[in-house]
TORKETOR-393217 format. One record per residue (C-alpha): residue number from 1; x, y, z. Coordinates in pm, 1 decimal, always signed. Layout:
<nugus>
+------+----------+----------+----------+
! sedo !     east !    north !       up !
+------+----------+----------+----------+
!  NUM !        X !        Y !        Z !
...
+------+----------+----------+----------+
</nugus>
This chain:
<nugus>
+------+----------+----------+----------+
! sedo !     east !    north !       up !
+------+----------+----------+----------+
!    1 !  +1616.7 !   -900.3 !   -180.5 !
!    2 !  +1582.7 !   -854.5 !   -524.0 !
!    3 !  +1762.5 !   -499.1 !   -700.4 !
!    4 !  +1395.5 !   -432.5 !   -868.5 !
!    5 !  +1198.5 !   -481.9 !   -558.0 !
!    6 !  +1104.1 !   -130.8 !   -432.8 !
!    7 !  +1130.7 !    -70.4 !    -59.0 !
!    8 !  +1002.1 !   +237.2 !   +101.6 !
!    9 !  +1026.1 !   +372.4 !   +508.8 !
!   10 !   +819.0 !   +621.4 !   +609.4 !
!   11 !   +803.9 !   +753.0 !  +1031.4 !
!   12 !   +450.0 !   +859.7 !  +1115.9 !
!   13 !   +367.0 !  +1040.1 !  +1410.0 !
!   14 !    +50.8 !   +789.2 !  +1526.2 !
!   15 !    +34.6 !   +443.9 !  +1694.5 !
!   16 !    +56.1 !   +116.2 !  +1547.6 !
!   17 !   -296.3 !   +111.1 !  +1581.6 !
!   18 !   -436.0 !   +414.1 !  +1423.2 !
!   19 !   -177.6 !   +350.4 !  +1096.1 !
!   20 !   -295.7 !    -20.0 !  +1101.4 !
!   21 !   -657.3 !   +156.1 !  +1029.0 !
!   22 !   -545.7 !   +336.8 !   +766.9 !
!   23 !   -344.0 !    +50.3 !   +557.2 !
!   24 !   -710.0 !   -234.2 !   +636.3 !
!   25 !  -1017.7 !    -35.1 !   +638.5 !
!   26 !  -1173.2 !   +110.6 !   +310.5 !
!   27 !  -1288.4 !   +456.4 !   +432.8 !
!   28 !   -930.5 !   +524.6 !   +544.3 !
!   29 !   -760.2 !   +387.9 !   +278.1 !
!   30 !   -929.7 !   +622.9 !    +50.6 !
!   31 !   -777.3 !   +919.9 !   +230.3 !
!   32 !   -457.7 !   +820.8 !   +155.0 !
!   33 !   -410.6 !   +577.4 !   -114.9 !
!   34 !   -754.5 !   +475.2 !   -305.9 !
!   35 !  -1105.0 !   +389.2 !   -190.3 !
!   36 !  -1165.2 !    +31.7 !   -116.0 !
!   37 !  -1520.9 !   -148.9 !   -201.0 !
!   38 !  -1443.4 !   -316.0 !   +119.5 !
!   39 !  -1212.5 !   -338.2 !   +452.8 !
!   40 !   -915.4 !   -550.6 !   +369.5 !
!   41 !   -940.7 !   -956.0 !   +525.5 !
!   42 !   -735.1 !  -1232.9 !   +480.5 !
!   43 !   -769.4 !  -1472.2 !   +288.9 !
!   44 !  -1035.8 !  -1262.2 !    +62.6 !
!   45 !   -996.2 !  -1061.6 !   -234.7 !
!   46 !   -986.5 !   -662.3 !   -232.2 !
!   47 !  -1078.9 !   -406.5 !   -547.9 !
!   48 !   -921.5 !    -19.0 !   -491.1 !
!   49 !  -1102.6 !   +187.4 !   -727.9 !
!   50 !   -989.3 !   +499.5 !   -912.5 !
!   51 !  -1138.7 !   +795.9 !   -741.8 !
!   52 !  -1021.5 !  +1007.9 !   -971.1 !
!   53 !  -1203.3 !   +906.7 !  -1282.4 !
!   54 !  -1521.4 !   +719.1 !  -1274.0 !
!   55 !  -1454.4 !   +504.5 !   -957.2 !
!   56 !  -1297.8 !   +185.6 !  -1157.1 !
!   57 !  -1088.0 !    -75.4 !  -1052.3 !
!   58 !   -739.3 !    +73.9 !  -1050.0 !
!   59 !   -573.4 !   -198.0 !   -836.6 !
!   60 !   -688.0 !   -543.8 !   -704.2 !
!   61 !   -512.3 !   -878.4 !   -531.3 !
!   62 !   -568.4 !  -1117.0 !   -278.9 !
!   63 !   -471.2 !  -1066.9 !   +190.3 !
!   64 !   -243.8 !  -1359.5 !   +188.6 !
!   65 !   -145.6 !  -1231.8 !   +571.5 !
!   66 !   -322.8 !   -986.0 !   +856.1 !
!   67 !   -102.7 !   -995.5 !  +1183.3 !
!   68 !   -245.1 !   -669.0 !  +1323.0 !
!   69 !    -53.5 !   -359.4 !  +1391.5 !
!   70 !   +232.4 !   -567.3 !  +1299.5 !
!   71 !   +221.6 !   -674.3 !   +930.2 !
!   72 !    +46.1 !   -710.1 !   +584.4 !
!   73 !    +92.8 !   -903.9 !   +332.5 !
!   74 !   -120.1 !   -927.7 !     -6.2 !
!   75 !   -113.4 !  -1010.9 !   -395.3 !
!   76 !   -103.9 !   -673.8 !   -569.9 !
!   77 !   -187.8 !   -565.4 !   -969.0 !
!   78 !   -258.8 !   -275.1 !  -1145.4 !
!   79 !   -400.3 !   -273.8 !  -1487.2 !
!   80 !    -66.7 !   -277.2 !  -1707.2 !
!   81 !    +47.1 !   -556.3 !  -1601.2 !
!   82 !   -301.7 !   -711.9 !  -1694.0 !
!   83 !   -355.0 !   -928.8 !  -1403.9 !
!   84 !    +18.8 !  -1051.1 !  -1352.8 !
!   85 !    +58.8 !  -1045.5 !  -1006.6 !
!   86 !   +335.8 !   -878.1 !   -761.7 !
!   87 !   +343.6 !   -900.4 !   -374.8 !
!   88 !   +332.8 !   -604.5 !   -103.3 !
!   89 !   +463.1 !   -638.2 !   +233.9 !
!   90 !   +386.9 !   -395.5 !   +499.6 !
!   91 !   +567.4 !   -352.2 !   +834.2 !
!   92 !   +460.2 !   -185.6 !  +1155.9 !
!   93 !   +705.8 !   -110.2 !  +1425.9 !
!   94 !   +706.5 !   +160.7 !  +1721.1 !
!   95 !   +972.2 !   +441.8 !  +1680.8 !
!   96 !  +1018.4 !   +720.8 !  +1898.4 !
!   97 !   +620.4 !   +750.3 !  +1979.3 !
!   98 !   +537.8 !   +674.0 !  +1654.8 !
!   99 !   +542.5 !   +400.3 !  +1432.5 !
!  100 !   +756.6 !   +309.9 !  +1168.0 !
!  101 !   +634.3 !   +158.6 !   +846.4 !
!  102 !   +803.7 !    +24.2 !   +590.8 !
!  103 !   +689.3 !   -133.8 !   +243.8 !
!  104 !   +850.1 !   -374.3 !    +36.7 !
!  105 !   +689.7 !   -423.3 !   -341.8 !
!  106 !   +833.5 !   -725.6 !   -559.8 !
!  107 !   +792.2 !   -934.7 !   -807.3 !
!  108 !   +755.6 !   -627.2 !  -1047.0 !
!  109 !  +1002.3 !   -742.0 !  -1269.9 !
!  110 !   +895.2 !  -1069.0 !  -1354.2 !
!  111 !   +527.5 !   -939.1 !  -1373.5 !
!  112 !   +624.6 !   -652.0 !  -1614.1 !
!  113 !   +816.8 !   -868.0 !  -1864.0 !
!  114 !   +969.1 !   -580.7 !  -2072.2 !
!  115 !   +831.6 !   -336.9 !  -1962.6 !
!  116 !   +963.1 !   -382.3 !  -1612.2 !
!  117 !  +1157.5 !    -18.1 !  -1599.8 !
!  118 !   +871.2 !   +138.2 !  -1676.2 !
!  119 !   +643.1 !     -9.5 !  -1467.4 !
!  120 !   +889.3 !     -8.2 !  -1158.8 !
!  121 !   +954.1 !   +390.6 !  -1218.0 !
!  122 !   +573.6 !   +447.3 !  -1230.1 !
!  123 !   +514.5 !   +250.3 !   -924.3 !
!  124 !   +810.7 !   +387.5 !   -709.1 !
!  125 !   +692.9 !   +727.6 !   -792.1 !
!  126 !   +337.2 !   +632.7 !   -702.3 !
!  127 !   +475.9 !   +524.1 !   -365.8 !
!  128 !   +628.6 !   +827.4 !   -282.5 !
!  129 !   +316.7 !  +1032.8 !   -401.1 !
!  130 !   +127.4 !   +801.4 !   -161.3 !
!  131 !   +310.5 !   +838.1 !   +137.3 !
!  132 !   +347.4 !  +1178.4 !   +131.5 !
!  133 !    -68.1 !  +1186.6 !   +134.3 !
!  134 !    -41.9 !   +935.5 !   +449.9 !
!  135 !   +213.8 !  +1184.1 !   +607.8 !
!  136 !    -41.3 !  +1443.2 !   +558.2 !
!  137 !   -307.6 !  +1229.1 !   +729.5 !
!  138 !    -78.8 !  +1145.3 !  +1024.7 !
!  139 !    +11.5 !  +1523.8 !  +1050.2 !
!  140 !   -361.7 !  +1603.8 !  +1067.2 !
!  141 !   -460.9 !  +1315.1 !  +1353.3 !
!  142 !   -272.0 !  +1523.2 !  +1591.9 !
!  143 !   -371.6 !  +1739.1 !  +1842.9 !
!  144 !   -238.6 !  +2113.6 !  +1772.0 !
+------+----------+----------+----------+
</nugus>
């Protein structure tokens, strides 16, 4: 694995199943990370949209891989890097009742050119930002 690729594990208290929903289907991912003009499928395209603005495309890429509740893969950009593409990996595994995801970004580097510590700080920090909201929407699927 490559120094610049950013890797994130996060334990949420839900099945496989229920986080699976939230990482495919558009309604969900807006709850968490940013509205989706569609569910996610593979082999097709997928636009997330900027809900805090005017509801632009914000990010965009192509489902290379859908093994559900186990893993994602998919071509990821943001508009910086001005199409350039990078690759995210999701994994799903069961942890103590819950399910463990982890998230490995790359290809930043080489997409960023030089502007690669910039664009790796913003995106690690976006990462964090958005799994703390996907905590929050775990937290809130249980029962009190």
């Amino acid at each position: 694995m490559s120094a610049t690729t950013i890797t994130k594990t996060v334990f949420l208290n839900a099945p496989r199943d229920v986080v699976w929903s939230f990482l495919t289907e558009k309604d969900k991912l807006a709850r968490w990370f940013h509205p989706a003009q569609d569910d996610l499928k593979e082999g097709e395209d997928f636009t997330l949209l900027d809900q805090h603005g005017d509801m632009q495309k914000i990010c965009w890429g192509k489902v290379l891989e859908m093994r559900p509740h186990e893993s994602l893969v998919y071509t990821f950009t943001v508009k910086p890097l001005n199409g350039a593409m990078t690759t995210v990996r999701w994994s799903l595994e069961n942890a103590a009742g819950g399910t463990r995801l982890s998230l490995s970004h790359e290809g930043i580097e080489e997409a960023a050119g030089q502007a690669a510590f910039q664009m790796l700080s913003a995106l690690d920090a976006g990462w964090d930002a958005h799994f703390g909201r996907l905590r929050e929407v775990a937290k809130a699927l249980q029962p009190a």
